[in-house]
C-alpha positions as CSV (number, residue, x, y, z in Angstrom):
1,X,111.9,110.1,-19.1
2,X,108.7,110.7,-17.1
3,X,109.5,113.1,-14.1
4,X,108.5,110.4,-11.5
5,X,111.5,108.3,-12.9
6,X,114.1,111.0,-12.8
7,X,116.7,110.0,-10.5
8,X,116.1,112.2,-7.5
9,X,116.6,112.9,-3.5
10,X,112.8,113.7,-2.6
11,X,112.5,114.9,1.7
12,X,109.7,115.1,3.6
13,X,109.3,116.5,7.1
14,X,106.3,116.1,9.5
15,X,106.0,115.5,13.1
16,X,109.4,116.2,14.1
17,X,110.7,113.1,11.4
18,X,112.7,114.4,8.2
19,X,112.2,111.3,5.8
20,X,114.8,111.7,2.5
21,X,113.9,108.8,-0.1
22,X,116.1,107.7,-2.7
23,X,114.3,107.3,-6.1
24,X,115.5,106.0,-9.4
25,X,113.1,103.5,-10.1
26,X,114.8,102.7,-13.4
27,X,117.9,101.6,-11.7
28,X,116.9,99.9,-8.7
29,X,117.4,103.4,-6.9
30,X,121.4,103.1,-7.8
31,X,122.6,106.9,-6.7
32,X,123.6,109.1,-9.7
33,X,126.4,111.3,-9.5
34,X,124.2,114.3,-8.8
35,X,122.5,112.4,-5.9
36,X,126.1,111.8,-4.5
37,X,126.6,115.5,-4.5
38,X,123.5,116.2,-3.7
39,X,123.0,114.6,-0.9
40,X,125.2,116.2,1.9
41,X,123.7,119.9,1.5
42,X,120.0,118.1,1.4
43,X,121.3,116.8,5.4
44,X,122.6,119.9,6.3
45,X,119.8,121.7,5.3
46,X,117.7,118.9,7.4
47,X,120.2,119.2,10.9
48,X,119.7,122.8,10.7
49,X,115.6,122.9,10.9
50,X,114.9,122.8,14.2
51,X,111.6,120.6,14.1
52,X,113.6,118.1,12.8
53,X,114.6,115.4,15.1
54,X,115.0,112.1,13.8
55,X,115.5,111.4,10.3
56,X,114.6,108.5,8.2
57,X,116.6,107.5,5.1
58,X,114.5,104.9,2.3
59,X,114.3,103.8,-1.2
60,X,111.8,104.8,-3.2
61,X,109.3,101.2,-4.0
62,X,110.4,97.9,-3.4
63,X,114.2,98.7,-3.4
64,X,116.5,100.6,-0.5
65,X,119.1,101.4,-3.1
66,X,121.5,98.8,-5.4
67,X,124.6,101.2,-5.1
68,X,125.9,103.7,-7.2
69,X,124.7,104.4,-11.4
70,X,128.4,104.2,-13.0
71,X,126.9,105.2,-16.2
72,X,126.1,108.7,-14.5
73,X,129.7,109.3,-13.7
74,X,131.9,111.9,-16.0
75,X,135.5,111.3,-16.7
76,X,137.2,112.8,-14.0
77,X,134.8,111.8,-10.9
78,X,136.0,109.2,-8.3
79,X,133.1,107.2,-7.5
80,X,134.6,106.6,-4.0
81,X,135.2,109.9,-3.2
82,X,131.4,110.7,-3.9
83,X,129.7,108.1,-1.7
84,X,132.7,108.5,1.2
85,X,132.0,112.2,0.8
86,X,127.8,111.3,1.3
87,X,128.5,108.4,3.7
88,X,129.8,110.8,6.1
89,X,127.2,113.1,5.8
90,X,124.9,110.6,6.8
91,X,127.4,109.5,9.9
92,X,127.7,112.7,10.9
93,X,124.1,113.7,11.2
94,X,123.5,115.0,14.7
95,X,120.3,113.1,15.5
96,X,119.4,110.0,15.7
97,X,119.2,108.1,12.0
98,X,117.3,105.0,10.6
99,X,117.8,103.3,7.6
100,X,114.4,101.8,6.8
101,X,115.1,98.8,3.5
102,X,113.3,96.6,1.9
103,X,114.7,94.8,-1.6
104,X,118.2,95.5,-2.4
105,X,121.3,97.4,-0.3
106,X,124.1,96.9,-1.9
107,X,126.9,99.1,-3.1
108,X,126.4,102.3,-1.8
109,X,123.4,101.5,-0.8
110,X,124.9,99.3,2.2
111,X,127.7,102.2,2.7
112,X,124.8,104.4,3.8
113,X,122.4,102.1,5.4
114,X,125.6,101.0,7.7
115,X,126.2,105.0,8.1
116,X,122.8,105.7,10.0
117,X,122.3,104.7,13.4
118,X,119.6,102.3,13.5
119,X,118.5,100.0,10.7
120,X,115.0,98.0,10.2
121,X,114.6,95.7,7.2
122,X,112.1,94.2,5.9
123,X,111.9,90.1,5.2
124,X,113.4,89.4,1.6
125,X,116.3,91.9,1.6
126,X,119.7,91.6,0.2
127,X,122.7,93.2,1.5
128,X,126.3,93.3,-0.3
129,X,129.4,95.1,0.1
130,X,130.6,94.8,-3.9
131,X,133.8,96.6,-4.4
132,X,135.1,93.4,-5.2
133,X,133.4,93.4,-8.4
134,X,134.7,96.3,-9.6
135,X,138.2,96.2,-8.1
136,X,137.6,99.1,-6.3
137,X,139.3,99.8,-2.8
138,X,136.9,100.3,-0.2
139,X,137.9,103.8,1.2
140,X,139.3,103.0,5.6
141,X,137.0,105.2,6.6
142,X,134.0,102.8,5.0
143,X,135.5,99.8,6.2
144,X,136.4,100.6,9.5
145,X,132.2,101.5,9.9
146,X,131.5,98.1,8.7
147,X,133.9,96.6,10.5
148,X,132.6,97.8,14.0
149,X,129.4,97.3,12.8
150,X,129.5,93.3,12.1
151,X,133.0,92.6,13.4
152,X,136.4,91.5,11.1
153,X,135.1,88.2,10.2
154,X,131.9,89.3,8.7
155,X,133.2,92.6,7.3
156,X,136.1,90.3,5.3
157,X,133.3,87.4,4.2
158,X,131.4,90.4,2.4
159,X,134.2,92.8,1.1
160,X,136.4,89.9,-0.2
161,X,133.4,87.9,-1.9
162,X,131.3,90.4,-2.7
163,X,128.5,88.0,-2.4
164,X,125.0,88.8,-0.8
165,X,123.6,88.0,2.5
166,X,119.9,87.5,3.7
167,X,117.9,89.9,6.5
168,X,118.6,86.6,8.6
169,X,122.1,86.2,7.8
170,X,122.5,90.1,8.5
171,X,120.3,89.8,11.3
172,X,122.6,87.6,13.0
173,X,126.2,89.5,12.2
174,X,124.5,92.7,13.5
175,X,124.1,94.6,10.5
176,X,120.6,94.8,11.4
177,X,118.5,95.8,14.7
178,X,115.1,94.5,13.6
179,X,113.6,92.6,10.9
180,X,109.8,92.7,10.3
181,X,107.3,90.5,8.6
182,X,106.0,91.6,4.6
183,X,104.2,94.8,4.7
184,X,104.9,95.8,8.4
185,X,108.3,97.5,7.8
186,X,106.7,101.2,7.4
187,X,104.1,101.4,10.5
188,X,107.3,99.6,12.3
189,X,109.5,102.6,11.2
190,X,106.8,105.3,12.0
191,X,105.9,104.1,15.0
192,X,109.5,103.9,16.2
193,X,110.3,107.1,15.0
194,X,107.9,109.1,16.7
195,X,109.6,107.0,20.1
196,X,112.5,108.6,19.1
197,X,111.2,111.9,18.4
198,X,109.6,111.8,21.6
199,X,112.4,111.5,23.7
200,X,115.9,113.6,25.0
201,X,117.7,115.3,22.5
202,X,120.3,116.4,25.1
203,X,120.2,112.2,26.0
204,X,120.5,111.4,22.2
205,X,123.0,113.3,21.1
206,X,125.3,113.0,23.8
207,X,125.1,109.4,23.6
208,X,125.2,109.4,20.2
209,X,128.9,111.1,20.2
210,X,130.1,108.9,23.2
211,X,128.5,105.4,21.5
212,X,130.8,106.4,18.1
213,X,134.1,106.7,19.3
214,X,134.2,110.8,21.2
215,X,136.3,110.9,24.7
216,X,136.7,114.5,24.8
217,X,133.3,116.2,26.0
218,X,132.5,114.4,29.3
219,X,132.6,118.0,30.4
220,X,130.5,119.8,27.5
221,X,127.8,117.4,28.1
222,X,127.8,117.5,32.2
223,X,127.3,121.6,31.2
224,X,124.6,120.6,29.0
225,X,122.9,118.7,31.1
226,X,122.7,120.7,34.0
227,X,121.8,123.8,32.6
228,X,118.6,122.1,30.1
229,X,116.6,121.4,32.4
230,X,115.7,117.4,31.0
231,X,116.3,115.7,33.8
232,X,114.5,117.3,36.0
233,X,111.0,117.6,33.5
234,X,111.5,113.4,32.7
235,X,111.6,112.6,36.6
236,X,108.6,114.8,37.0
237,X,106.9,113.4,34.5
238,X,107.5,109.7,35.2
239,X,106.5,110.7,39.1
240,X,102.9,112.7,37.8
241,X,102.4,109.5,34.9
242,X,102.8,112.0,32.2
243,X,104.0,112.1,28.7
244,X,107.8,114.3,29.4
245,X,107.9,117.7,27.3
246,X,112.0,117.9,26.5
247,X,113.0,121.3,26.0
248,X,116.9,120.9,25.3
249,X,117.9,121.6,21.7
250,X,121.5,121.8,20.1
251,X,123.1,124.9,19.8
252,X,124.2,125.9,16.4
């Protein structure tokens, strides 16, 4: 096999934007066993660089990422527990996240598009949620994602027919914050990330706990907050018509 087809996790970072891009080209970009694995150290390695601040998960061509390879599997590996394992990786990623798709998320590729924060699509996507197929249980932590992502109704219509849905059809349950026009999806996503790049760590991470399900650090972020220094910089800046410079970074 060429090496450009390999199956493989390839990263980028520039401008403050970590971009990790899913690539089997062979296989619709299904995730191999090894990208599973593989897949949580490549994020923690990304949370802990400093420059990065917002990070972009893609599929590599016309494809986001059809689920999982079963072929790559040995004997003794639980498929679930690979993806739950990535799939929480990807939840727990301290900065803001964007799932940018075109062509096919299904599988696992819909467990960890619905795992990042944000997600952009562009028009002529599919979306599925197929363990259905495969008469798999969907792990609770997985479900209860997708659930409080599209609400019961939708959540059941897709894990008990396993059938696809449309960028319209996901538009409309939520699944989706934005859907662009044919061959705008990637000046879209790196124009919007370099918004998000730009703005309040302190802000974004904070909200980021509070906005998935945290009640217990009201106080931790008050102490953040008043000893960064943010809010004082952004209301200078908006009052001298200038671009803020956000100094507030997360400790360890």
């Amino acid at each position: 096999m060429d090496a450009a087809q390999e199956p493989a996790l390839l990263h980028t970072v520039a401008d403050g934007v970590a971009t990790v891009v899913i690539s089997h080209p062979a296989k619709r970009n299904a995730m191999t066993a090894p990208m599973w694995r593989a897949l949580p150290d490549l994020l923690a390695g990304l949370a802990a660089d400093p420059t990065v601040r917002v990070l972009v998960l893609t599929g590599a061509g016309p494809t986001f990422c059809a689920g999982a390879d079963i072929s790559s599997l040995g004997g003794d590996e639980d498929l679930r527990a690979l993806s739950v394992t990535a799939e929480e990786a990807v939840a727990a990623f301290p900065k803001p996240t964007l799932a940018a798709i075109r062509g096919f998320c299904v599988g696992g590729g819909s467990q960890l598009a619905a795992a990042c924060d944000l997600r952009f699509a562009e028009e002529g996507a599919s979306f599925g949620v197929t363990p259905a197929k495969l008469g798999i249980v969907y792990s609770a932590s997985s479900t209860r994602r997708l659930t409080t992502l599209v609400g019961p109704a939708v959540a059941k219509y897709l894990l008990f027919s396993a059938e696809l849905i449309d960028t319209e059809h996901a538009l409309r349950a939520g699944f989706l914050n934005e859907l662009l026009p044919a061959g705008q999806l990637d000046k879209r996503v790196a124009d919007f990330a370099r918004i998000l790049a730009s703005r309040s760590q302190l802000t974004q991470a904070a909200a980021k706990e509070f906005a998935d399900g945290r009640t217990d650090r009201d106080a931790h972020w008050a102490e953040q907050a008043a000893g960064s220094g943010d809010a004082a910089e952004g209301v200078a800046a908006f009052l001298e018509r200038r671009t803020p410079s956000f100094t507030w970074t997360a400790q360890g």
